[in-house]
N, C-alpha and C positions, 0 to 999 in steps of 0.2 A: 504493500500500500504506500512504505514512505516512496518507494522506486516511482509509482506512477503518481505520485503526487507532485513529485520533482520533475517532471515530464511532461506537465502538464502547464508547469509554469514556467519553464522552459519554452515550452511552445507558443506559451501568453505570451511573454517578453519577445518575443520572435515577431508577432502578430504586431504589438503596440511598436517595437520598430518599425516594422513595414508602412505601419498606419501612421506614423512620426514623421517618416521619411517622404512619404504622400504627400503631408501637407508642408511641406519645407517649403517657403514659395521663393522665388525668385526674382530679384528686378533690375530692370536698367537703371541708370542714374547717368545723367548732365549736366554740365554745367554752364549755365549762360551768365555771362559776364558783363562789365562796364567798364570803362579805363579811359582816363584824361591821360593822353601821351604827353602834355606839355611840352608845345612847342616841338613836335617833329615836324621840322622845314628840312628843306633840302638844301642846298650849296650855292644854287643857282637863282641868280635875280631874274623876276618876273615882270615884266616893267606893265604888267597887265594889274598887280597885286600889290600892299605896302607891305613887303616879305621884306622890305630890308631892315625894319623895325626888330626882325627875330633875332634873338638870340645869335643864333648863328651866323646869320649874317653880317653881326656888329663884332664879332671876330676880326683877327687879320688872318686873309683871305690863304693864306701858307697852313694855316692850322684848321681851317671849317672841312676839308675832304676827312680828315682825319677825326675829328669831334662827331663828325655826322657817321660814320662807320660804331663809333661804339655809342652812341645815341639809341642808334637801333639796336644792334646790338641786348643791350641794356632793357631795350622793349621789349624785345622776343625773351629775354630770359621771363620778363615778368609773366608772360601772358604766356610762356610754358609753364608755370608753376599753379597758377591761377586751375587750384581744384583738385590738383594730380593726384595729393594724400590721399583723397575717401574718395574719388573718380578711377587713377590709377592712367589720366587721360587728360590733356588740355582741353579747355571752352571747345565746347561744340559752336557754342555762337558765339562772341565777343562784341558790344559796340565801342568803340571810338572815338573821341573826342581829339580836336587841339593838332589836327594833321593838314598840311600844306593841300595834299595834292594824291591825285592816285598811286603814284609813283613811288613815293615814299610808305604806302601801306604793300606795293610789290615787292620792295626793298625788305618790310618788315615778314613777310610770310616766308620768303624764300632764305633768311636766316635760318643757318644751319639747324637751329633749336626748333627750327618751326617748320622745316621742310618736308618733312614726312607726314606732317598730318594734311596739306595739301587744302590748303583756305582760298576758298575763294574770297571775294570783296566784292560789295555794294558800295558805289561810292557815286554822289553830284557833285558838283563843284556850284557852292553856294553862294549870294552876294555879299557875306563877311567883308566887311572893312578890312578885316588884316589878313585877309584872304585865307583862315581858319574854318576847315569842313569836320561835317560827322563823317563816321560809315561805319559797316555792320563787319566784321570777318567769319567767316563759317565754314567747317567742316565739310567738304563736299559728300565723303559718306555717308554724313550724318544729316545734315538740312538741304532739304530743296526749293529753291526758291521760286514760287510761283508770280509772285507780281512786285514790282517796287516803282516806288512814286516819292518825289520831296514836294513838302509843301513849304510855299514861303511866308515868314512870319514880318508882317506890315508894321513897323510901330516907326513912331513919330516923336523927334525931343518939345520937350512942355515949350522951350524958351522959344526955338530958334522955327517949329514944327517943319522943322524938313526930316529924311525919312533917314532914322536909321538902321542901317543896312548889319544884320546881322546873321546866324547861322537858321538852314533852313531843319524844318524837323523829315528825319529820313523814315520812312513806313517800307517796310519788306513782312511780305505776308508767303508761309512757306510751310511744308511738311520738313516735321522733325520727327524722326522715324517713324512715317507716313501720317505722322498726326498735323493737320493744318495746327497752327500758331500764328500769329502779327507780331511784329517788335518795331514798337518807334523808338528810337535814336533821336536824344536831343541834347541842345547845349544850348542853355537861356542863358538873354542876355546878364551881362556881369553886372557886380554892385559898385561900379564906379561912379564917382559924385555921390556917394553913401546911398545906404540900405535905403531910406524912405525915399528918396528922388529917384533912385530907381527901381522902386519896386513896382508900379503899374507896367513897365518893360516886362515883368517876367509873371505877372500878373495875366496878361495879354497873349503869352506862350503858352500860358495852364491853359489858356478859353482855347487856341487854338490846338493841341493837346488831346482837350477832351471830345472838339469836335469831331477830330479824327478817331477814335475813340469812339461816340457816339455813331460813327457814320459804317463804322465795324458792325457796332451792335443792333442797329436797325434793319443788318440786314441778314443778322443772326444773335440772339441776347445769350445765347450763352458761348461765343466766342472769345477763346483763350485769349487775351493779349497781353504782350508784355510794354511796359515804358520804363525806358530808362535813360540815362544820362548826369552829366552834371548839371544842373537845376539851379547853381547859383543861391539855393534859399535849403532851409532847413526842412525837417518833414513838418515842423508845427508852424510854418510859415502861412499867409496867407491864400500864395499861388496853389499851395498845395491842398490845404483846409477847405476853401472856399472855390478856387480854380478849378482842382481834380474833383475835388471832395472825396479826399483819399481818407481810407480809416486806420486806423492803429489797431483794432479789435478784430479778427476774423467774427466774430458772431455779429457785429456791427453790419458786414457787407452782404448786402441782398444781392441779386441779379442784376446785372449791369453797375455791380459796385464797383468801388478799386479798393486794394489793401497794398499799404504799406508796410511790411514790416521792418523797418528802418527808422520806425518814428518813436519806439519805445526803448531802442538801442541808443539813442539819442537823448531823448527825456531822460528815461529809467538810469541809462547805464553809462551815459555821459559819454560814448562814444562819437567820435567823426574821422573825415578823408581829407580834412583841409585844416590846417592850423595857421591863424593870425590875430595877431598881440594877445599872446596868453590863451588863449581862446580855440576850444575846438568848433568846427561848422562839419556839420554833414552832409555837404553841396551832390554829393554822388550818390544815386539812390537809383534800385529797382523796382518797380510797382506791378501789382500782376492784377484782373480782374477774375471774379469770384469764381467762375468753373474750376482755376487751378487750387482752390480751396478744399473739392467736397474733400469726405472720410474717406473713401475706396481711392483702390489706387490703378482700376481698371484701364485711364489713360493718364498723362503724366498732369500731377500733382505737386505743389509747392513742397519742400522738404524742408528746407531749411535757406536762412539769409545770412551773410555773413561779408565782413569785412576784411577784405584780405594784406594783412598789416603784418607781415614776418620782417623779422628783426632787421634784417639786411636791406630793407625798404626804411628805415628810420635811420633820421640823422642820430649819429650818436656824442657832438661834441659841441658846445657854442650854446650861443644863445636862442636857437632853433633844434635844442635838443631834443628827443623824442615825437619831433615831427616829421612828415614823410622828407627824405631824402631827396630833394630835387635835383634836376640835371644842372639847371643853370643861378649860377651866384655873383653879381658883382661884375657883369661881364666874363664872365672864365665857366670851364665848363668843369662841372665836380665831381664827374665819372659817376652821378648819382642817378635817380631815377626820372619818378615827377612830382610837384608837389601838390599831388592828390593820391590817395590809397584805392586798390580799384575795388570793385565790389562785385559780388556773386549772389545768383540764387542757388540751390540743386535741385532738379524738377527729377520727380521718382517714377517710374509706372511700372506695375507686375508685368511678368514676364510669363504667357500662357504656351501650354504645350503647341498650338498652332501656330505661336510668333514663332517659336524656336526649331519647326518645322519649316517656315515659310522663308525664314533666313537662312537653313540650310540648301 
């Protein structure tokens, strides 16, 4: 009797294995990213653009081939890193800020560090005064791009009301492992002349923003979209409160909402991607709308947000200590990064017997 009792549980434990093992479930994981490159221009003056304003070009003209080779350089490590620990993979998609020209984002994919994962590039060339565009970079494995459009963002100074010409917002809508997605790509304008004079400037980006936005979801309300870029403004800022009407709560976002979660990283946790005088800002932010929210993880789902701030991305001496490392100081160039921290989400989805059939 002990014999077949021990045989029997034996055989249980055999059975709740197999049954263990059954339900072990599986999933993809990506990473979609954001990144202010600050100031990647190229070598070359554009007498179309004021690029001689950059950085780079206010060099002596003996040292800017060589500045601009570890510039990128310096890019491509970052936006290889961006994910790789809990991905094991760089950005499936990445957007871009603070880039001259197409040319210099060919420059950046075809770095060695970046060469094998084979990105393509969405890119306009916007009417930026300082001749400063977005654009998207992607995985060609991984996203397919089905449509892309720039909208231009109209605004006018209070004093003088002529038009200033700033960056346009970039929309590419596309299958990410054949799931449609939208990502706008933006970079509002900046707080020069201080935060309250120009805060309808970026006030004026949220309305247009949301239109595109709105103009997604009218013609589907439960369409994935992502928005991101630098924003110029905090997540408790106006543009964002009142503009997006972005929430910090997932229970807060009904249907056609937007969540932020970058705005409680910020309040709660005192984090940012931008430091000046004393002072952290959280100008770089991802925002998703509510389908990437539900419980299941049947298609790709928000997992987690996060700011990507490893150590060798901070300055660590001076009086700019522990903020991000930038490229450029003082006219000289500091073998540094940029001085924005970039930022991720990780979008999850299970993985079913029939995906893993259909990829084979």
């Amino acid at each position: 009797m002990k014999t077949l009792k021990l045989s029997i549980l034996f055989l249980l434990t055999i059975v709740f294995a197999n049954v263990n093992a059954q339900e072990k479930k599986k999933y993809k994981i990506h990473t979609v990213a954001f990144y202010n490159l600050e100031n990647l221009f190229d070598t070359i003056n554009d007498p179309l653009k004021y690029d001689e304003a950059s950085p780079i070009m206010e060099m002596h003209e003996a040292n800017r081939a060589e500045v601009y080779v570890e510039k990128v350089k310096n890019m491509a490590r970052v936006v290889a890193d961006i994910g790789k620990e809990d991905t094991n993979n760089t950005p499936a998609i990445i957007g871009v800020s603070e880039i001259e020209n197409r040319q210099v984002l060919v420059d950046l994919v075809n770095d060695p560090q970046l060469l094998d994962k084979d990105y393509g590039i969405v890119h306009y060339d916007s009417p930026d005064a300082r001749g400063i565009d977005v654009a998207l970079l992607y995985q060609k494995s991984l996203f397919k791009p089905i449509d892309t459009s720039s909208f231009e963002l109209k605004i006018y100074d209070d004093d003088t009301r002529k038009r200033v010409y700033t960056r346009d917002q970039l929309l590419v809508s596309g299958k990410l492992d054949g799931e449609l997605i939208h990502i706008i790509v933006n970079h509002w304008p900046s707080r020069r002349g201080g935060e309250a004079r120009s805060r309808p400037k970026r006030v004026a980006a949220a309305k247009l923003n949301k239109r595109i936005i709105d103009s997604l979801q009218s013609i589907d309300p439960y369409a994935k979209i992502i928005t991101m870029g630098d924003l110029n403004d905090n997540p408790n800022n106006a543009s964002l409160k009142e503009g997006l009407k972005a929430e910090a709560k997932k229970k807060k976002v009904g249907l056609k909402g937007i969540y932020n979660p970058f705005e409680n990283q910020f309040k709660k946790q005192g984090l940012g991607t931008t430091g000046y005088r004393d002072a952290w800002s959280l100008f770089d932010q991802i925002l998703l709308t509510q389908p990437f929210l539900e419980q299941d993880y049947d298609s790709f789902r928000l997992y987690k947000a996060g700011i990507f701030n490893k150590n060798y991305l901070t300055n660590k001496r001076g009086r700019y200590k522990g903020y991000p490392f930038r490229s450029f100081s003082d006219g000289s160039f500091t073998d540094g990064f940029s001085d924005h921290f970039p930022v991720y989400v990780y979008l999850v989805k299970e993985v079913k017997d029939e995906d893993e059939k259909s990829e084979d």
